[in-house]
The first five atom37 places (N, CA, C, CB, O) and aatype in JSON, in Angstrom:
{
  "aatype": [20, 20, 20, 20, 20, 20, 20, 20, 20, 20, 20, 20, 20, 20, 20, 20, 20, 20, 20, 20, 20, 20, 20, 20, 20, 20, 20, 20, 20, 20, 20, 20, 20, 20, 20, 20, 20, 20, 20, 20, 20, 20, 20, 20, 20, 20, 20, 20, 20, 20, 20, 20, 20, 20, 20, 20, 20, 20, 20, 20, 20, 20, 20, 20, 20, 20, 20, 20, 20, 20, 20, 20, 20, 20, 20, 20, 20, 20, 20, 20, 20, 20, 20, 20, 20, 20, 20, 20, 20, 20, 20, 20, 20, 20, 20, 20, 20, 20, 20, 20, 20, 20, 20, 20, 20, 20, 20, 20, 20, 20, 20, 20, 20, 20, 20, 20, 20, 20, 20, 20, 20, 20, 20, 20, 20, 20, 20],
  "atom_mask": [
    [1, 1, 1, 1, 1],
    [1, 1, 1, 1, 1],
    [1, 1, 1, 1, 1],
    [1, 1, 1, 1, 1],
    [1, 1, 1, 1, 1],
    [1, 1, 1, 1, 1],
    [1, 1, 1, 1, 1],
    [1, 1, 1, 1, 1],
    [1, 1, 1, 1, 1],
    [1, 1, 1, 1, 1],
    [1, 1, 1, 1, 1],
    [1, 1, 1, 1, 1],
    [1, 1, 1, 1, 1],
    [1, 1, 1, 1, 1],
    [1, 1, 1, 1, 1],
    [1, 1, 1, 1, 1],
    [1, 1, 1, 1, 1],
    [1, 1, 1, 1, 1],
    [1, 1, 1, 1, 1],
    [1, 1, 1, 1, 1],
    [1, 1, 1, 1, 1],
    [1, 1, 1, 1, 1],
    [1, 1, 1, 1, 1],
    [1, 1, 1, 1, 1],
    [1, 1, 1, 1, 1],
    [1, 1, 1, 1, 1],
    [1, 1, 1, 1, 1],
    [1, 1, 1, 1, 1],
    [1, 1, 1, 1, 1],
    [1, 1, 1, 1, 1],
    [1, 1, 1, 1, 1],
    [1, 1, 1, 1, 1],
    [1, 1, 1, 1, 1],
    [1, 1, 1, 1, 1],
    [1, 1, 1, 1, 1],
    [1, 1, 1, 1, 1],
    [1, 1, 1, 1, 1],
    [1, 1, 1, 1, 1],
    [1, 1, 1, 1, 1],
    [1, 1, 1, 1, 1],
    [1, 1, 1, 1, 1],
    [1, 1, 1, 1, 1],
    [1, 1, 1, 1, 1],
    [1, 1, 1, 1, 1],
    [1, 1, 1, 1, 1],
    [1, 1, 1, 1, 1],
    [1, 1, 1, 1, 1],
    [1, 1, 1, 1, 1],
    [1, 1, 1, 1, 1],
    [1, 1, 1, 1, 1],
    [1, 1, 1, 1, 1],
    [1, 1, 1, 1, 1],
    [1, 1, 1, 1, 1],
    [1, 1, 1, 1, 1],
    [1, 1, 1, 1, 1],
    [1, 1, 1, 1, 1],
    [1, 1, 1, 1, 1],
    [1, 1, 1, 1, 1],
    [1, 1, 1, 1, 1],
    [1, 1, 1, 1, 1],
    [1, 1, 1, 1, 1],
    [1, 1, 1, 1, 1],
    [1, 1, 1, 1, 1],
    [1, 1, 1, 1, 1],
    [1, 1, 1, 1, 1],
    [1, 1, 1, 1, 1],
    [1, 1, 1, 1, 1],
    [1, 1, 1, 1, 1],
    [1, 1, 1, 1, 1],
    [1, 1, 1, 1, 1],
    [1, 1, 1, 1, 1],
    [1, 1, 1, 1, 1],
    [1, 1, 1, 1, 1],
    [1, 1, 1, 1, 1],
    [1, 1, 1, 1, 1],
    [1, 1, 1, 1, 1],
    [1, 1, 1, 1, 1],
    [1, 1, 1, 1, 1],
    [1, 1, 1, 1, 1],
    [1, 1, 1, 1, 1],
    [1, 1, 1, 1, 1],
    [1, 1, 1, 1, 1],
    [1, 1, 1, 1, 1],
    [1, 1, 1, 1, 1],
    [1, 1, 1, 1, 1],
    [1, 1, 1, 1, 1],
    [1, 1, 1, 1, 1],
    [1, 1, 1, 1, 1],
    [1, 1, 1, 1, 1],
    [1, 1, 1, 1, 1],
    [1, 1, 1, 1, 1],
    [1, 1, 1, 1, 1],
    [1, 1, 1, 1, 1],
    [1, 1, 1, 1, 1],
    [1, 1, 1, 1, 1],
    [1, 1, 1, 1, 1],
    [1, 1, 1, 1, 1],
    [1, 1, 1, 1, 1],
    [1, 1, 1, 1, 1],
    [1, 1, 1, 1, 1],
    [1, 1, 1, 1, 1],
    [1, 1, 1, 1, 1],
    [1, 1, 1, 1, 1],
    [1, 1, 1, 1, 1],
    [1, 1, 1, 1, 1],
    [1, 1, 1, 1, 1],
    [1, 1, 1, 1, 1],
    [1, 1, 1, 1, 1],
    [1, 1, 1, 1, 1],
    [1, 1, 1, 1, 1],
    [1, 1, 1, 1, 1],
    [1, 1, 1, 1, 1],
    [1, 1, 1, 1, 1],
    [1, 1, 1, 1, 1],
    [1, 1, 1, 1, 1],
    [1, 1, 1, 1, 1],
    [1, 1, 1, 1, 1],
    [1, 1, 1, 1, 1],
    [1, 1, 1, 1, 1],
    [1, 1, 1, 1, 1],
    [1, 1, 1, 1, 1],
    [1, 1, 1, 1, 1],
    [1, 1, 1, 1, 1],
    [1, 1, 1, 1, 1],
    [1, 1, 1, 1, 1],
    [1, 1, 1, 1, 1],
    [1, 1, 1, 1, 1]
  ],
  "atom_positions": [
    [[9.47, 32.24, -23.13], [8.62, 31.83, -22.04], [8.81, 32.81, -20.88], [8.94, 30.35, -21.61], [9.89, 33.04, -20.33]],
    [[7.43, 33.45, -20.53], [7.71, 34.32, -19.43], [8.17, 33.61, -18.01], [6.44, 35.14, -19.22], [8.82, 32.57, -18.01]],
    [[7.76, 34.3, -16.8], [8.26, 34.2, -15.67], [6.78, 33.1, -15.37], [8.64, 35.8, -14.78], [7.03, 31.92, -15.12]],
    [[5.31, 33.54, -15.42], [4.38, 32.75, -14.62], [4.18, 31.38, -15.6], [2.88, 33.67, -14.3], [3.65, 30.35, -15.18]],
    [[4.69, 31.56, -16.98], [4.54, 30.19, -17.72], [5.59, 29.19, -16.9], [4.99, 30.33, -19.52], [5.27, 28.16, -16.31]],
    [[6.41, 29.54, -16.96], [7.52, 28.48, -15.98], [7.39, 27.99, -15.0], [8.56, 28.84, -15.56], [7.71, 26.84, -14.72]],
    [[6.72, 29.09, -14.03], [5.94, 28.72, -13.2], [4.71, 27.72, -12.72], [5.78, 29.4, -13.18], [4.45, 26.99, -11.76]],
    [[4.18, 28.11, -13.84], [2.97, 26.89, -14.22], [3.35, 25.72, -14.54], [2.11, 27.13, -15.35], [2.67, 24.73, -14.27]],
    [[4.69, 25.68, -15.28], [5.5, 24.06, -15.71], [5.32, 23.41, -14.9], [6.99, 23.84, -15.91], [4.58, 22.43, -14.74]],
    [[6.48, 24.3, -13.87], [6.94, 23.2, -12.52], [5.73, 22.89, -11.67], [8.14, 23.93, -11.35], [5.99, 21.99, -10.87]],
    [[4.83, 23.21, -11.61], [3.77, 23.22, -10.99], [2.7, 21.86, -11.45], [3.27, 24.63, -11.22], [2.14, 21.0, -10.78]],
    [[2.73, 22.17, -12.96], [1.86, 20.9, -13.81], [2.57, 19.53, -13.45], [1.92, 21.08, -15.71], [1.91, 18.49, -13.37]],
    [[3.82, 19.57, -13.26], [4.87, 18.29, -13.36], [4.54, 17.43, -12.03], [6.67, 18.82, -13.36], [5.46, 17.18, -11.25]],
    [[3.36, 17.01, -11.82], [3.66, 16.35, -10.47], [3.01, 14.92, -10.55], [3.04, 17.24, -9.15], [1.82, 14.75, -10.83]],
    [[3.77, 14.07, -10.33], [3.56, 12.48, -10.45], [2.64, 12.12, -9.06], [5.24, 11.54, -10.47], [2.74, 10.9, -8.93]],
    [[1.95, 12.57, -8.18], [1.35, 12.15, -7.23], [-0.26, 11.95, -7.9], [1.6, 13.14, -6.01], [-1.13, 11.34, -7.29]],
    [[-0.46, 12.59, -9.28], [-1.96, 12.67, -9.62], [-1.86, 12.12, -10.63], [-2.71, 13.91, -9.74], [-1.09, 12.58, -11.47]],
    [[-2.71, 10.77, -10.9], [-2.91, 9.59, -11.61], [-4.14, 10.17, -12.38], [-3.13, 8.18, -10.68], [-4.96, 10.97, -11.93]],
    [[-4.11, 9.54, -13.82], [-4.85, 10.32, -15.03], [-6.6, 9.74, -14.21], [-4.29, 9.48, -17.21], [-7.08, 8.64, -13.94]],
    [[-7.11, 11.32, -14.04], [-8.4, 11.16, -13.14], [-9.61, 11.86, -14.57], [-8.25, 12.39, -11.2], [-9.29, 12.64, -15.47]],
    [[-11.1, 11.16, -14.26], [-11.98, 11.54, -15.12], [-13.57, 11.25, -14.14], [-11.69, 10.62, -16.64], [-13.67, 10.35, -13.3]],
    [[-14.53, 12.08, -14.44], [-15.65, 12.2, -14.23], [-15.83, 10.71, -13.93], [-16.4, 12.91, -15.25], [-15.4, 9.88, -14.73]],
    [[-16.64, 10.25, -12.45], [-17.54, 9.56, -12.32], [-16.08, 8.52, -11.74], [-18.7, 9.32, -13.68], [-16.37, 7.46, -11.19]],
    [[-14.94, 8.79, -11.86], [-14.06, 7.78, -10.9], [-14.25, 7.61, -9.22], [-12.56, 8.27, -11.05], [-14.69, 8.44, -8.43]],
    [[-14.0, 6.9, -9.09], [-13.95, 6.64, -7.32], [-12.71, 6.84, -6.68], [-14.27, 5.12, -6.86], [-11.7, 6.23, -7.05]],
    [[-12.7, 7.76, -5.65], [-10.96, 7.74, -5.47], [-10.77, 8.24, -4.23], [-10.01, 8.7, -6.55], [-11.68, 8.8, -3.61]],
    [[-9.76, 8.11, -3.82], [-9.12, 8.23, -2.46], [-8.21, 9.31, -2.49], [-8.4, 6.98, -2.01], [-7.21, 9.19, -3.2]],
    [[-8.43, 10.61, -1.66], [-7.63, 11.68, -1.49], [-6.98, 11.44, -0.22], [-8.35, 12.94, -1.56], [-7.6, 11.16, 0.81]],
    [[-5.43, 11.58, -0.32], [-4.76, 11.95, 0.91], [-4.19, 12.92, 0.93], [-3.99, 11.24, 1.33], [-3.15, 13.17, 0.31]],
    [[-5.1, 14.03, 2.07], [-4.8, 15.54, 2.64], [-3.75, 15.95, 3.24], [-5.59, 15.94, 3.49], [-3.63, 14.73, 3.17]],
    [[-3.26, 16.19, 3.53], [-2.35, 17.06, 4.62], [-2.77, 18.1, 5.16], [-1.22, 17.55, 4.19], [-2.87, 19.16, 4.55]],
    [[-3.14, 17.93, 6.61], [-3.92, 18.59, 7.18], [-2.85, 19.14, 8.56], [-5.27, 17.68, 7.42], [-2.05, 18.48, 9.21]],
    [[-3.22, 20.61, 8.69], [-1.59, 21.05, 9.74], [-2.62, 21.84, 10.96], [0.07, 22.67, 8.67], [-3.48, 22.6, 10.51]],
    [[-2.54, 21.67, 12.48], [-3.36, 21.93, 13.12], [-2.22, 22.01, 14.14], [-4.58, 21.12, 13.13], [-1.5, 21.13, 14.63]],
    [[-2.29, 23.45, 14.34], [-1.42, 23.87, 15.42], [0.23, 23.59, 14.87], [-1.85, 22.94, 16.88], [0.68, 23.88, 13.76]],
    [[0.85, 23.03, 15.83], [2.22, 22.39, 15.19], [2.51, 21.46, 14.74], [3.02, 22.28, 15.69], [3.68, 21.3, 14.4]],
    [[1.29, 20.2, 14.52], [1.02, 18.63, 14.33], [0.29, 19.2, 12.82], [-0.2, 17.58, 15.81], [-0.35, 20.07, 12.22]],
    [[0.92, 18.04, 12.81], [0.64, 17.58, 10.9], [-0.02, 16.18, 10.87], [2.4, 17.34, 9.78], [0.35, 15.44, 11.79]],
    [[-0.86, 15.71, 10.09], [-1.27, 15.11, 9.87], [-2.18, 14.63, 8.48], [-1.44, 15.25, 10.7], [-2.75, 15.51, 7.84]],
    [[-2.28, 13.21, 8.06], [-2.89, 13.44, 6.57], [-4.46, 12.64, 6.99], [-1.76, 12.48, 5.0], [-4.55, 11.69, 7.77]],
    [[-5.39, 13.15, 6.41], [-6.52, 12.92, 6.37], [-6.98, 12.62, 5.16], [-7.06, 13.74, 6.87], [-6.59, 13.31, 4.22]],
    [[-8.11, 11.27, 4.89], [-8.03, 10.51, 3.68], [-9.69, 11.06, 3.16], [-7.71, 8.58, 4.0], [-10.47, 11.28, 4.09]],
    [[-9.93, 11.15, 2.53], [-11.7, 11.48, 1.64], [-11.76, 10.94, 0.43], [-12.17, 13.18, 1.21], [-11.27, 11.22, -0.66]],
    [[-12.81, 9.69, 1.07], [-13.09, 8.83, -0.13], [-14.91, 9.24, -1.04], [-13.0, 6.99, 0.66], [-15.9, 9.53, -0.37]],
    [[-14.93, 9.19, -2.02], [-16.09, 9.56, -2.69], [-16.0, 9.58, -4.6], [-16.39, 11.09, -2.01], [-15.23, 8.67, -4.92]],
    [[-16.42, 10.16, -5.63], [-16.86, 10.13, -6.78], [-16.75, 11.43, -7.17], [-18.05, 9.57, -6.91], [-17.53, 12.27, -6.73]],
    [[-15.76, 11.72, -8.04], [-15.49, 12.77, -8.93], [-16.77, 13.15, -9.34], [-14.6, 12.42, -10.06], [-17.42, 12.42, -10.09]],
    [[-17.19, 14.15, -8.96], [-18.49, 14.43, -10.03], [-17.96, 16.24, -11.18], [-20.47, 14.81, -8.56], [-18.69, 16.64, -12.09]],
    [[-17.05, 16.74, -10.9], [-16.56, 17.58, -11.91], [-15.03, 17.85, -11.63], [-17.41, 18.91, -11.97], [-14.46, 17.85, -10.54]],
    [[-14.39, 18.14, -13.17], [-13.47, 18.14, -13.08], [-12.74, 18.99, -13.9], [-13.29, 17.2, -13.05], [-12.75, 18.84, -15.13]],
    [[-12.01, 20.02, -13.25], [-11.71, 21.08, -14.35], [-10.68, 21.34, -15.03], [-11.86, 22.1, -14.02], [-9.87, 21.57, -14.13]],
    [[-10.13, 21.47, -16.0], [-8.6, 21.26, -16.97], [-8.36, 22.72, -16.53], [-8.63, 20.88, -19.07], [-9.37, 23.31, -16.18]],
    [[-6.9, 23.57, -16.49], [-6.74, 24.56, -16.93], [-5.32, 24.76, -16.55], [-7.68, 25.41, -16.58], [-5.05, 25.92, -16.24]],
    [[-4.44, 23.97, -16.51], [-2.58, 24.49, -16.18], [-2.78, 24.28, -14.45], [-1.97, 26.81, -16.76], [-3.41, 23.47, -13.77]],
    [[-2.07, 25.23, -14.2], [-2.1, 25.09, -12.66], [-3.07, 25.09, -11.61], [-1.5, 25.87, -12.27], [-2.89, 24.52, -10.53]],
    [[-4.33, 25.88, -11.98], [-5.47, 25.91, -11.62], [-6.87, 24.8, -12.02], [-5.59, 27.09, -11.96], [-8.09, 24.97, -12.03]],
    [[-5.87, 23.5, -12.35], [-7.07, 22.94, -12.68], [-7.35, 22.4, -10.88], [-6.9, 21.59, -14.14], [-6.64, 22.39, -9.87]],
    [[-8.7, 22.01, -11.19], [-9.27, 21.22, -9.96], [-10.42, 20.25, -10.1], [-9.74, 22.16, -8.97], [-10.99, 20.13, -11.19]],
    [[-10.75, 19.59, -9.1], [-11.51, 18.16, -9.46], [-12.7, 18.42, -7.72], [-9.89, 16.18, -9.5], [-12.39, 18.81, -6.6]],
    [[-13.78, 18.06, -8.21], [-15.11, 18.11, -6.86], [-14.9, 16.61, -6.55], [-17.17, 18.56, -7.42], [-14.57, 15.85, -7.46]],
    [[-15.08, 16.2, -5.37], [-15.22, 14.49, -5.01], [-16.57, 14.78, -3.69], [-13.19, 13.55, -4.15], [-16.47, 15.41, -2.63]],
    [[-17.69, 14.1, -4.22], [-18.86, 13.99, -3.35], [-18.96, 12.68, -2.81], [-20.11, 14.33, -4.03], [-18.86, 11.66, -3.5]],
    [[-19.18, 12.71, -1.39], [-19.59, 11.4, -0.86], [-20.59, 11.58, 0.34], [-18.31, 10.58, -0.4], [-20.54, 12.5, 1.16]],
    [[-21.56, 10.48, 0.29], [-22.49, 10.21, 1.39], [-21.82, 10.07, 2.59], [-23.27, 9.06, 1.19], [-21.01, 9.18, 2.85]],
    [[-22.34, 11.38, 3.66], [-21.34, 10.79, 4.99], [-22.75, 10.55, 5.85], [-19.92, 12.19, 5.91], [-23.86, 10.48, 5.33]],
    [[-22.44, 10.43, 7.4], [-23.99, 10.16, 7.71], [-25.12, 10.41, 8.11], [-24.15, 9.71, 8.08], [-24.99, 11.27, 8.98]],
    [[-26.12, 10.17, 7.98], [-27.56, 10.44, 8.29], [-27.93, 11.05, 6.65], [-27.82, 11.71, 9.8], [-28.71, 11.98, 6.48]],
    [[-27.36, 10.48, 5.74], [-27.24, 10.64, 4.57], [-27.11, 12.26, 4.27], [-28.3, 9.93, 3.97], [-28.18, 12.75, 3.89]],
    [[-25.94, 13.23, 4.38], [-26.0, 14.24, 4.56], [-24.77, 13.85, 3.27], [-25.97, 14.93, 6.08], [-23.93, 12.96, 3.4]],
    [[-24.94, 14.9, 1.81], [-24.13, 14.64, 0.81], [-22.91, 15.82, 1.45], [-24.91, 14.87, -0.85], [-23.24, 16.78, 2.14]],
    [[-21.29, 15.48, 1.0], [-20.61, 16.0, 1.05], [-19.64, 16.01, 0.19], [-20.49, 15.93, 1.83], [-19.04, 15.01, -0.19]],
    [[-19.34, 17.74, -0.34], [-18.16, 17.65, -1.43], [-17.23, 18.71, -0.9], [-18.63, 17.97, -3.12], [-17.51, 19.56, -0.06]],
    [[-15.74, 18.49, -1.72], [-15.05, 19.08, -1.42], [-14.04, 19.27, -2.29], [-14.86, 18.78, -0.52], [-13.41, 18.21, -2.24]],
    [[-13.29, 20.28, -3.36], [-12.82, 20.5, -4.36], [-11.24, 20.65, -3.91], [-13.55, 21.58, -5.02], [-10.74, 21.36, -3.04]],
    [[-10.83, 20.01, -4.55], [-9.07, 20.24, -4.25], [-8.75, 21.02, -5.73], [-7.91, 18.38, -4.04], [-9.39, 21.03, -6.78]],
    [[-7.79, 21.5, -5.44], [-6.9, 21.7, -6.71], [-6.0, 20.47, -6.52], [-5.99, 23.25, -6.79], [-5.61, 19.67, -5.66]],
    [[-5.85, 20.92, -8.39], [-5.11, 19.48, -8.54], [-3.52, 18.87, -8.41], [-5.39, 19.18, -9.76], [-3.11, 17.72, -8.22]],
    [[-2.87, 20.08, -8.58], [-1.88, 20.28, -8.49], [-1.27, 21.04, -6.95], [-1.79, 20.85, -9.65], [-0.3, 21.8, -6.86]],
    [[-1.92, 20.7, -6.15], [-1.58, 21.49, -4.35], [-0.6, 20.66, -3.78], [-3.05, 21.47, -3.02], [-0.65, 19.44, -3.93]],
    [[0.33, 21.25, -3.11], [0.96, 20.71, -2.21], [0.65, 20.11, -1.36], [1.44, 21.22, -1.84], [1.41, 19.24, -0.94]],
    [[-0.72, 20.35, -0.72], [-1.48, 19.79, -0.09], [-1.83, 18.51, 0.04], [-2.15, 20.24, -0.27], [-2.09, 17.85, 1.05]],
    [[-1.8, 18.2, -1.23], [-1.78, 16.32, -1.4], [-1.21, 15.68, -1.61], [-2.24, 15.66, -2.01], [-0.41, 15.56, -2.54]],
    [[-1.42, 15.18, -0.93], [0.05, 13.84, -0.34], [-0.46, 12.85, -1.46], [-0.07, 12.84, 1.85], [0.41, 12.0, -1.61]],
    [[-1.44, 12.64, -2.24], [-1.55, 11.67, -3.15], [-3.01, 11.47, -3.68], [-1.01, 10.49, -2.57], [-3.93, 12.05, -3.12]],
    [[-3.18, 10.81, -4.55], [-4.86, 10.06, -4.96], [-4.71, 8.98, -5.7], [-5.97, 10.98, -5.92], [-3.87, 8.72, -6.56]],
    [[-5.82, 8.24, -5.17], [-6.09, 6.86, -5.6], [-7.18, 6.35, -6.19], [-6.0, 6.17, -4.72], [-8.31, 6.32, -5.68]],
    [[-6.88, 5.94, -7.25], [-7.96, 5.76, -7.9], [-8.51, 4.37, -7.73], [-7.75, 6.1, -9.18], [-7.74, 3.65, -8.37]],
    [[-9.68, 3.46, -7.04], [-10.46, 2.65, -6.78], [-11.12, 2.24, -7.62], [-11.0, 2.89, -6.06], [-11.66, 1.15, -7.51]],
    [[-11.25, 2.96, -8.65], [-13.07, 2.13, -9.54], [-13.2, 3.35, -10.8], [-15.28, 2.26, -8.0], [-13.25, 4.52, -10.41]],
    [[-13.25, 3.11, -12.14], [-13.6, 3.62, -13.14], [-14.92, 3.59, -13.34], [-13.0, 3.18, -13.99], [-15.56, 2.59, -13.02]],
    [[-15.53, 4.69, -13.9], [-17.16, 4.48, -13.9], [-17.23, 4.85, -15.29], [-18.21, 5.48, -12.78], [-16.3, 5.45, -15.84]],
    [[-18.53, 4.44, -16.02], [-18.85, 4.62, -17.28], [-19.89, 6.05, -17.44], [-19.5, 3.22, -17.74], [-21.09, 6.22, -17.24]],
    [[-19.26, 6.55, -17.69], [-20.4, 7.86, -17.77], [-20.44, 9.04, -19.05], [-20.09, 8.82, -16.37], [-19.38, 9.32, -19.6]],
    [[-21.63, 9.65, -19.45], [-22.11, 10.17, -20.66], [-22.35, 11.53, -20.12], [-23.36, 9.41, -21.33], [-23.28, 12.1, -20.7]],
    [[-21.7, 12.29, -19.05], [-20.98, 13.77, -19.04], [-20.34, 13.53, -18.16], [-21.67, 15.11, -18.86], [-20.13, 12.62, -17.36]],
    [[-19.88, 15.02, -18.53], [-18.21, 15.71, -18.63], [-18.77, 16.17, -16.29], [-17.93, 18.09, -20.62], [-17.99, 15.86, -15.39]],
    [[-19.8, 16.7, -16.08], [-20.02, 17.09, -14.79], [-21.18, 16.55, -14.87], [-19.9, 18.48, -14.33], [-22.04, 16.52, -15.75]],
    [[-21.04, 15.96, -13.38], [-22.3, 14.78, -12.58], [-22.92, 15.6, -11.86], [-21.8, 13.42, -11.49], [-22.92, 15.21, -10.69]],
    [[-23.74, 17.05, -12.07], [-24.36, 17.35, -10.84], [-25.85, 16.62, -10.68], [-24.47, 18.94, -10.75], [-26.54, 16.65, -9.66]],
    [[-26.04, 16.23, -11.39], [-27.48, 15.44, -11.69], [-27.14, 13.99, -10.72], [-27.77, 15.02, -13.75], [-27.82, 12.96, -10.73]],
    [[-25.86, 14.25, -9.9], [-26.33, 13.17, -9.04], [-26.08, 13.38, -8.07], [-26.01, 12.05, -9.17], [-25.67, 12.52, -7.29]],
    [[-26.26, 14.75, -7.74], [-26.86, 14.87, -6.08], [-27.67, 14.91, -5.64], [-26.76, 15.55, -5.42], [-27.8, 15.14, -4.43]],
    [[-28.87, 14.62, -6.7], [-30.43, 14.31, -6.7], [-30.46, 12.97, -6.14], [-31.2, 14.34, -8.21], [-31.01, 12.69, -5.07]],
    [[-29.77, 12.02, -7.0], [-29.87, 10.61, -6.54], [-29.66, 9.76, -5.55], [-29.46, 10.16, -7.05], [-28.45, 9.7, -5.34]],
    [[-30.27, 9.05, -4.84], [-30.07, 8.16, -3.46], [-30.2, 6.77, -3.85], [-31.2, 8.46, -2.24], [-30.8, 6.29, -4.81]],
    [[-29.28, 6.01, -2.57], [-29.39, 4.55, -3.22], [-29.06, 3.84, -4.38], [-30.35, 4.31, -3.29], [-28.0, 4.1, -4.95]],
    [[-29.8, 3.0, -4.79], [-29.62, 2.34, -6.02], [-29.63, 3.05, -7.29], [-30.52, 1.45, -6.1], [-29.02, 2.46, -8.18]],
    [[-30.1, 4.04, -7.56], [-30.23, 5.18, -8.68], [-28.49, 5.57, -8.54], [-31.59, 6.73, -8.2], [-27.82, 5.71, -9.57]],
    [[-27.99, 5.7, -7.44], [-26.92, 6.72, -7.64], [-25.19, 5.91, -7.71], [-27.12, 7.9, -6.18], [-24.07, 6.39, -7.51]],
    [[-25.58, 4.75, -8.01], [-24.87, 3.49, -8.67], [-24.22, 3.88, -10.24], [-26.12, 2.18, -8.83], [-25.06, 4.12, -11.11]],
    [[-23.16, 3.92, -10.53], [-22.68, 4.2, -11.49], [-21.66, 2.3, -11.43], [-21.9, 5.99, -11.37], [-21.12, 1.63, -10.55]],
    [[-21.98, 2.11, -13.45], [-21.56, 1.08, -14.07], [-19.92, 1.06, -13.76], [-22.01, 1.17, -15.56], [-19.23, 2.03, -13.44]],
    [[-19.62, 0.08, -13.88], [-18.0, 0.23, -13.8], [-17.13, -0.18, -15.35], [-17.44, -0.96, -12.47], [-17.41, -1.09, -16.12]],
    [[-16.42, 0.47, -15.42], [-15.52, 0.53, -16.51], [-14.54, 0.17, -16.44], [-15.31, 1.42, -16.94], [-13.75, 0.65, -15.63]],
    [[-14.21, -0.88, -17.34], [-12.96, -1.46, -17.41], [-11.76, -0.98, -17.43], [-12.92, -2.02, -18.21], [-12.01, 0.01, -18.12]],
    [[-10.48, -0.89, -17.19], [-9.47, 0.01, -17.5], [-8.51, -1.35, -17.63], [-9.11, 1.35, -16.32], [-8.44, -2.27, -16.82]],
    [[-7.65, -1.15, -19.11], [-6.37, -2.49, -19.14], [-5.19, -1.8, -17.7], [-5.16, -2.53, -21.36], [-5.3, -0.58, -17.68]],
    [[-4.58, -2.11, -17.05], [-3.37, -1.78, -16.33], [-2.15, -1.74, -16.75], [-3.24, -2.41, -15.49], [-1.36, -0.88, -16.35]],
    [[-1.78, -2.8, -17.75], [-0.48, -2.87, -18.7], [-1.02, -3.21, -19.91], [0.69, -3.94, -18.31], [-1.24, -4.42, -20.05]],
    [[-1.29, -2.49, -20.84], [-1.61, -2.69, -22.14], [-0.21, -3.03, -22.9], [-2.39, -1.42, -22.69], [-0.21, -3.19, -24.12]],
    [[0.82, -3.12, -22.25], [2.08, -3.15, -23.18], [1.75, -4.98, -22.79], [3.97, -2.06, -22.56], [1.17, -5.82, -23.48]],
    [[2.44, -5.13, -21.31], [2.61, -6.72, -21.35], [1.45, -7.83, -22.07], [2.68, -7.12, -19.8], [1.67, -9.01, -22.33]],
    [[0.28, -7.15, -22.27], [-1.02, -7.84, -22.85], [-0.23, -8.04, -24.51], [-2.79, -6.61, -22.76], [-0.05, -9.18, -24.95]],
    [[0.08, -7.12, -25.1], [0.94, -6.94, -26.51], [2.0, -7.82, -26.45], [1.56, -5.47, -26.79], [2.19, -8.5, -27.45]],
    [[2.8, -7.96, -25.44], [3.89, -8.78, -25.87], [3.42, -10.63, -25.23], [5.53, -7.96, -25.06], [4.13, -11.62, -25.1]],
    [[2.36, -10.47, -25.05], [2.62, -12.17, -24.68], [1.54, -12.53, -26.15], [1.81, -12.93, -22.55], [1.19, -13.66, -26.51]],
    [[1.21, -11.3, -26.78], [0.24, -12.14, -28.48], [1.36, -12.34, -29.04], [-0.99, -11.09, -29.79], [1.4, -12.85, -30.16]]
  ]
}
């Protein structure tokens, strides 16, 4: 194993990012540094792409801010930068990237919700 594979290990290993997929709802907390003050800033919105690749993967999250003006903003996934993500709401969806819904407003741009078990073990041990 070279020097940047190892690199990439320690880098992949980070428990702050909860298993995320197209069309989830989720809550980013930023760390945002302005001047000598630090501070974390939260961006809530809908995964609409999401990219696999070792250390360089990254994920788009679009949300309606106002006067209905769409806004996205791509983190990497693995940054120091984030203090965390939260995942709110599973959505049911039939691709891999949602750009086909920055067309959509309103009721059109409603995605189904998807069930997710939380402890599939304790469900097993009380059959």
């Amino acid at each position: 194993m070279n020097l940047v594979e190892s690199l990439e290990k320690s880098l992949i290993k980070n428990d702050k990012i909860p298993q995320l997929s197209s069309g989830d709802t989720v809550r980013v907390h930023q760390r945002i540094v302005e001047g000598d003050k630090e501070r974390i800033q939260v961006f809530q919105g809908t995964i609409i792409r999401l990219r696999r690749g070792g250390a360089n993967a990254n994920f788009t999250v679009r949300r309606i801010a106002t006067n209905n003006v769409g806004v996205e903003r791509t983190y990497l996934l693995f940054s120091p930068r984030i203090e965390r993500v939260e995942v709110l709401r599973h959505a049911k969806v039939r691709r891999a990237q949602l750009y086909y819904f920055r067309d959509l407003q309103g009721k059109s741009a409603r995605l189904k919700e998807r069930r997710v078990d939380a402890k599939p073990a304790a469900k097993a041990a009380t059959a």
